[in-house]
Backbone as JSON Lines, residues from 0, in Angstrom:
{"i":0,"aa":"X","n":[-124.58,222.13,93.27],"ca":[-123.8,222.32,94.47],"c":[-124.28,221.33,95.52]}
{"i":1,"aa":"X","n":[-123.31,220.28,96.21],"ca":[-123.81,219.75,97.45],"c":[-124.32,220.58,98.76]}
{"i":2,"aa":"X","n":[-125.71,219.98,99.16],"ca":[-126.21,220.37,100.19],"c":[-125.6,220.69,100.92]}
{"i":3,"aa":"X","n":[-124.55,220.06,101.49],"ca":[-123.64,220.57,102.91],"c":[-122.88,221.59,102.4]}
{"i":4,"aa":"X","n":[-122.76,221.94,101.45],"ca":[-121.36,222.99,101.1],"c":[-122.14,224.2,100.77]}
{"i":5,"aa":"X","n":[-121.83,225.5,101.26],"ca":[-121.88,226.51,100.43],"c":[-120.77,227.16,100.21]}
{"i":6,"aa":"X","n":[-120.96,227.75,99.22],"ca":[-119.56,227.99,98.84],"c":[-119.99,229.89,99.24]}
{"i":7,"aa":"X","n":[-118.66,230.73,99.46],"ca":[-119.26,231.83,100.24],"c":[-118.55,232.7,100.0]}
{"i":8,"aa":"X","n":[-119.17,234.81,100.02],"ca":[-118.35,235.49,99.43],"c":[-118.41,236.34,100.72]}
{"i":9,"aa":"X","n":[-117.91,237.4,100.88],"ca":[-117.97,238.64,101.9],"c":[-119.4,239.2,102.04]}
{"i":10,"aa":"X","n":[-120.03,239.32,100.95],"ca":[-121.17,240.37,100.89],"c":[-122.27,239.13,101.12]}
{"i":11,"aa":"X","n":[-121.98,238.07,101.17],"ca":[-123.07,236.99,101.55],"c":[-122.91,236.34,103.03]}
{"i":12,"aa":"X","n":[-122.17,236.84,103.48],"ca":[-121.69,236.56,104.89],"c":[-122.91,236.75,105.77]}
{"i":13,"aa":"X","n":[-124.06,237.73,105.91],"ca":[-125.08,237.26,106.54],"c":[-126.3,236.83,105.75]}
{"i":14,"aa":"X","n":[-126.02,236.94,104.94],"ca":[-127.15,235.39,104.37],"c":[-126.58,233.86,105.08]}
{"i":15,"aa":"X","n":[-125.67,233.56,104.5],"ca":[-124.89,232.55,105.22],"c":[-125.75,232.16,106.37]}
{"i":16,"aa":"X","n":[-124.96,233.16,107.07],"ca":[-125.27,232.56,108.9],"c":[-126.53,232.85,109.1]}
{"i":17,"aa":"X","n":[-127.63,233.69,108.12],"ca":[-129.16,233.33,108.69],"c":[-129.3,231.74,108.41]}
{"i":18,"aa":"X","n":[-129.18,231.31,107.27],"ca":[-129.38,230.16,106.91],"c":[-128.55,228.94,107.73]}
{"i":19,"aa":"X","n":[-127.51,229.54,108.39],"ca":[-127.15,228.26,109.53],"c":[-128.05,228.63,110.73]}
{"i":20,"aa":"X","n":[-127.81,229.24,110.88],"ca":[-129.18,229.58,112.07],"c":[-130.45,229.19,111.98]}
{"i":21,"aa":"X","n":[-131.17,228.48,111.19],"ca":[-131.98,228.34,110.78],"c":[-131.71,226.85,110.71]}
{"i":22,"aa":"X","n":[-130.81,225.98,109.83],"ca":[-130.72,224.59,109.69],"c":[-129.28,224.02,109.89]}
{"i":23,"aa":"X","n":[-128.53,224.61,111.14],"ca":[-127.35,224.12,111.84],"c":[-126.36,224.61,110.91]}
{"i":24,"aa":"X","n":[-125.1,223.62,111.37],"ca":[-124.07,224.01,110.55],"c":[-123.77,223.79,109.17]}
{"i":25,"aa":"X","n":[-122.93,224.08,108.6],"ca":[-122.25,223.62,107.41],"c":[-121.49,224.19,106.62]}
{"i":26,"aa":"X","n":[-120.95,223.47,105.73],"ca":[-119.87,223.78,105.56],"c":[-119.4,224.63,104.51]}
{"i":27,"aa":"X","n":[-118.56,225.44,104.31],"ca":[-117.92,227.04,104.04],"c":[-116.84,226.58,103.18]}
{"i":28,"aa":"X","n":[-116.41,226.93,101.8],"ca":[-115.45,226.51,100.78],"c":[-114.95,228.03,100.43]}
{"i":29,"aa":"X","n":[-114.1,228.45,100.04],"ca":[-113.54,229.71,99.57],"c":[-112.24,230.07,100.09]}
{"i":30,"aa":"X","n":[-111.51,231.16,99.31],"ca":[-110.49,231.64,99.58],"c":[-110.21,232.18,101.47]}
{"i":31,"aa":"X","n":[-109.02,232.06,101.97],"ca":[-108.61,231.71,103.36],"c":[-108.55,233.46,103.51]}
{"i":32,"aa":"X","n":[-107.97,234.15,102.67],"ca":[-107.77,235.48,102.79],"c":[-108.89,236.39,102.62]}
{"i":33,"aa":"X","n":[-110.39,235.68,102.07],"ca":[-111.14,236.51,101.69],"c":[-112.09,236.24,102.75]}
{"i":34,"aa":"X","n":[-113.07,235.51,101.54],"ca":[-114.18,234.65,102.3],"c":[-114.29,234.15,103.58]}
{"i":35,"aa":"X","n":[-113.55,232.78,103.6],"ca":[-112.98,232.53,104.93],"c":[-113.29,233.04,106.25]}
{"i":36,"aa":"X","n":[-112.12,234.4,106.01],"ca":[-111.83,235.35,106.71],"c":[-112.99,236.02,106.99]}
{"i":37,"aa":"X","n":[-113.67,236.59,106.64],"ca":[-114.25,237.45,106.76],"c":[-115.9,236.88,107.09]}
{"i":38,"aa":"X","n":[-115.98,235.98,106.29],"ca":[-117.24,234.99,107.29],"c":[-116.9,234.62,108.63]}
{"i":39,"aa":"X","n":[-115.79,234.16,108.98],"ca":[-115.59,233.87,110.77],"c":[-115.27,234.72,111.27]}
{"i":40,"aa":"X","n":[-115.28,236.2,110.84],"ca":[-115.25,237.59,111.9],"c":[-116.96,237.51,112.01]}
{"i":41,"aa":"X","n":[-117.51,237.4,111.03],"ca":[-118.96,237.96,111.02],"c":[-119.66,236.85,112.21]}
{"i":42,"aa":"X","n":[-119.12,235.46,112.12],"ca":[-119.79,234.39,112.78],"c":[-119.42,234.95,114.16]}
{"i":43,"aa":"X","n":[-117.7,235.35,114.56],"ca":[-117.18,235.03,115.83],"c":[-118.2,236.58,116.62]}
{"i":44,"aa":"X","n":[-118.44,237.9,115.69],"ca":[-118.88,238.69,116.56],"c":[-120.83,238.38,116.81]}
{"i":45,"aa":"X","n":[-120.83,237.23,116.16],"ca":[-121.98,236.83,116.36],"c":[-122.42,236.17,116.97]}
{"i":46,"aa":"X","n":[-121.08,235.5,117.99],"ca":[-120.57,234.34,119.65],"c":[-120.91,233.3,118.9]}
{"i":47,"aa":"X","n":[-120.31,233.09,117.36],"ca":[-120.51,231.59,117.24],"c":[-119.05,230.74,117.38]}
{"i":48,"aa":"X","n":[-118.37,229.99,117.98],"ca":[-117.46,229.56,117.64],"c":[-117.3,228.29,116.41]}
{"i":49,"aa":"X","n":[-116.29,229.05,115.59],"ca":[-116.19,228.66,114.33],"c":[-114.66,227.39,114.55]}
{"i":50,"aa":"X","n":[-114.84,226.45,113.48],"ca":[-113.59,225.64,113.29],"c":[-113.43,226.21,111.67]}
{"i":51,"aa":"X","n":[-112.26,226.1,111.18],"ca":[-111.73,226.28,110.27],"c":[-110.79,225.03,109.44]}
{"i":52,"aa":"X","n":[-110.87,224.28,108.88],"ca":[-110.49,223.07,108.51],"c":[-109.2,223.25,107.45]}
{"i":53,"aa":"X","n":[-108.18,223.76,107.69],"ca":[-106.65,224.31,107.65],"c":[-106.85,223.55,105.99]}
{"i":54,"aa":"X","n":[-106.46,222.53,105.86],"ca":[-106.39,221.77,104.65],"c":[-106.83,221.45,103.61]}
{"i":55,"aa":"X","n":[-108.26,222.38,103.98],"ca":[-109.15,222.43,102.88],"c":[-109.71,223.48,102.53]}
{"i":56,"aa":"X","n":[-108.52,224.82,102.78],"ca":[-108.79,226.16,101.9],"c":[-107.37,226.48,101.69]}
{"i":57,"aa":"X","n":[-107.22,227.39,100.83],"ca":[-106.08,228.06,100.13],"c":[-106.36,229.77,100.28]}
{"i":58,"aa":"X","n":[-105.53,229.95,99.88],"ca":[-105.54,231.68,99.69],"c":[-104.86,232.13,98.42]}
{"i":59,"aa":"X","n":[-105.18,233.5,98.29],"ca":[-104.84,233.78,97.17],"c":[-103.61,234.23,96.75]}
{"i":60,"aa":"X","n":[-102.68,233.87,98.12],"ca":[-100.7,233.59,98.3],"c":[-100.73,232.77,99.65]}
{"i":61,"aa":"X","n":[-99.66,232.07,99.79],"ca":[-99.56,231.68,100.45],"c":[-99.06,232.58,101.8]}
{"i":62,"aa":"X","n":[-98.67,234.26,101.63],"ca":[-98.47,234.76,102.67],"c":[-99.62,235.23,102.97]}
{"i":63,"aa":"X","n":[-101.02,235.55,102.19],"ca":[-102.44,236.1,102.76],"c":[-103.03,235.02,103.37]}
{"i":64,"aa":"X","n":[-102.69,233.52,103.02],"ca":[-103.06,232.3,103.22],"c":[-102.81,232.03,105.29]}
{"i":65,"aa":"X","n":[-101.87,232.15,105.01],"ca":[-101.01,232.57,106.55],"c":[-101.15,233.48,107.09]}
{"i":66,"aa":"X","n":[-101.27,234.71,107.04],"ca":[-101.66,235.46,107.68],"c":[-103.07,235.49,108.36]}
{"i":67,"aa":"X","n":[-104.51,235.19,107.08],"ca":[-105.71,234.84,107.8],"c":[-105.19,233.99,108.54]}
{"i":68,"aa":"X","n":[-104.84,232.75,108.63],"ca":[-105.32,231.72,109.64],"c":[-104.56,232.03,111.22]}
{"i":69,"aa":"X","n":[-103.24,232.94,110.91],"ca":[-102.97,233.51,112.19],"c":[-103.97,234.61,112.67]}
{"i":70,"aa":"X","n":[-104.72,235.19,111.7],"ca":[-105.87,236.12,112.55],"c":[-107.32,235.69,113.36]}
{"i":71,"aa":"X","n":[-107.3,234.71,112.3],"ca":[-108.67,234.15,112.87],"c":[-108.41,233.37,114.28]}
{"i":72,"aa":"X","n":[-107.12,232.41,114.25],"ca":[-106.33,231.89,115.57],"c":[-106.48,233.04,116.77]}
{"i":73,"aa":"X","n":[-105.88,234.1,115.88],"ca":[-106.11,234.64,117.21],"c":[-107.22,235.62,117.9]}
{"i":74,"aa":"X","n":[-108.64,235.52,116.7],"ca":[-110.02,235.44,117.83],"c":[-110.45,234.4,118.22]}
{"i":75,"aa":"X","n":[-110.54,233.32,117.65],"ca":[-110.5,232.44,118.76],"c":[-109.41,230.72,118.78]}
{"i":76,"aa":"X","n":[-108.69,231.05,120.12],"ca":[-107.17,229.99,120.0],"c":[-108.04,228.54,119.88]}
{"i":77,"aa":"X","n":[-107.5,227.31,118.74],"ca":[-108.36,226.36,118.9],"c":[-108.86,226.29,117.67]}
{"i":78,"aa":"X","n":[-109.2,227.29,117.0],"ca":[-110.16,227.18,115.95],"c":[-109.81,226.76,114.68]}
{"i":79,"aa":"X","n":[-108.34,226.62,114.3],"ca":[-107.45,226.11,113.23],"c":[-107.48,224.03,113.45]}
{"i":80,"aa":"X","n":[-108.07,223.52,112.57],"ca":[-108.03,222.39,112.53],"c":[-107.65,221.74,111.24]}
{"i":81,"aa":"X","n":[-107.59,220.49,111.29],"ca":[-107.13,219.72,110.14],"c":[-108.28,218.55,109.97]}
{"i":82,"aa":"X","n":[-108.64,218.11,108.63],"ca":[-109.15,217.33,108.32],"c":[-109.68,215.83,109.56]}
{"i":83,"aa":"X","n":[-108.16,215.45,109.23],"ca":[-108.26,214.21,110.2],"c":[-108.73,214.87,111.48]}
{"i":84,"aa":"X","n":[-108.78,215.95,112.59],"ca":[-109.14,216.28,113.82],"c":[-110.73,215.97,113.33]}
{"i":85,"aa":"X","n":[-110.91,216.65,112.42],"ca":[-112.6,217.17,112.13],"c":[-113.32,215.7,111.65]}
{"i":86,"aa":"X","n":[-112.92,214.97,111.12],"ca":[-113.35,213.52,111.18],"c":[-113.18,212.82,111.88]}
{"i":87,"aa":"X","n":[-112.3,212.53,113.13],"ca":[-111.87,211.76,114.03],"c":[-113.16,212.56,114.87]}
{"i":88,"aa":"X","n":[-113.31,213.58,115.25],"ca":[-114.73,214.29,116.1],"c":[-115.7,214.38,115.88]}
{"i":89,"aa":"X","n":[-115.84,213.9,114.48],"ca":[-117.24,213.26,114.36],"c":[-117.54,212.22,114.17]}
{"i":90,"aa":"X","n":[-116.82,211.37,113.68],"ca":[-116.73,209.77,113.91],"c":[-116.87,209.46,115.52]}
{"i":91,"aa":"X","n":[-116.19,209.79,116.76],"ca":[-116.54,210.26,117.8],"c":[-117.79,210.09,118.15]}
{"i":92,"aa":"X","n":[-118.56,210.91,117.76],"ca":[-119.77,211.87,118.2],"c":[-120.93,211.04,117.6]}
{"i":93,"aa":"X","n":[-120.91,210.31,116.23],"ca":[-121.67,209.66,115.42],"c":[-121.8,208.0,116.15]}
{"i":94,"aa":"X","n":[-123.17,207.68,116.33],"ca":[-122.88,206.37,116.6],"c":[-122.93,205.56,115.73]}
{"i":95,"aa":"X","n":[-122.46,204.37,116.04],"ca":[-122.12,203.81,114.33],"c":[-123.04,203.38,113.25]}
{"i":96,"aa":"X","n":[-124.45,203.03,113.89],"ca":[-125.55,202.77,112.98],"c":[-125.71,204.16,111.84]}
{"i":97,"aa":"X","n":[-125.15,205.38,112.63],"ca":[-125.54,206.42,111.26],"c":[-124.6,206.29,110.41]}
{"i":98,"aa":"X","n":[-123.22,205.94,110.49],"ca":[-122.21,206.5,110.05],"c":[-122.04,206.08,108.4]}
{"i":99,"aa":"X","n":[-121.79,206.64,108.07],"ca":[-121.36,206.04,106.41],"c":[-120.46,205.42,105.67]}
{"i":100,"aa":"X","n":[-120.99,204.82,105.49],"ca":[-119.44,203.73,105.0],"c":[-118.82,204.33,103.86]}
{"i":101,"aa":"X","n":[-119.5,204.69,102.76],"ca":[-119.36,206.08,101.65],"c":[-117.89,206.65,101.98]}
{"i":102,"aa":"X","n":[-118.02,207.13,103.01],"ca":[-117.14,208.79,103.74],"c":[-116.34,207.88,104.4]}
{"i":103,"aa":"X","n":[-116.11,206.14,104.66],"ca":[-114.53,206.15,105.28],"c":[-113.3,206.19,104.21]}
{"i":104,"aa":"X","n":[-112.3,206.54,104.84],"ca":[-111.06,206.65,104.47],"c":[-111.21,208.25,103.66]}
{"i":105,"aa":"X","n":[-111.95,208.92,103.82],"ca":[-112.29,210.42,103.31],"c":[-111.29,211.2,103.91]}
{"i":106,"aa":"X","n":[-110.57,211.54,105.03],"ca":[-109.76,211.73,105.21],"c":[-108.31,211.3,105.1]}
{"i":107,"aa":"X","n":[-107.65,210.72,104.0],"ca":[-106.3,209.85,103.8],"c":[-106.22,210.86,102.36]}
């Protein structure tokens, strides 16, 4: 499994966030209706504000798919993003001596 990714279930939801708490963020792979979901209730009542990267989860229909991302939207408005936002804000944020040449065009 890559370092940055964990991949994440309901009942591991605070393991998870000890371990971001501990060594920052990163990044969350799993179903939109389950996992997802239910890790960014656990994060948001934990005052973390979470992004959610729209394009790079699924659900297990496309109406549970939709429905999480209108719930989580609406604890916190903002938090539904897309790929290109989430790379354009850290490309941003990164000055260019770190940046990786690897990871351009990663978003296309």
């Amino acid at each position: 499994m890559d370092a940055g990714v964990l991949q994440d279930c309901p009942a591991q939801s605070q393991i998870v966030l000890s371990q971001a708490l501990a060594v920052g963020p990163e990044w969350l792979q799993a179903l939109t209706d389950v996992c997802v979901h239910y890790t960014f209730a656990d994060a948001h009542q934990r005052d973390f504000y979470v992004r959610v990267v729209t394009d790079c989860v699924g659900g297990s229909s496309t109406y549970r798919h939709d429905a999480a991302l209108d719930a989580m939207e609406y604890l916190q408005a903002g938090a539904m993003r897309t790929t290109e936002e989430i790379v354009t804000a850290f490309s941003e944020m990164c000055p260019p001596e770190l940046s990786n040449p690897a990871l351009e065009g990663a978003a296309r």
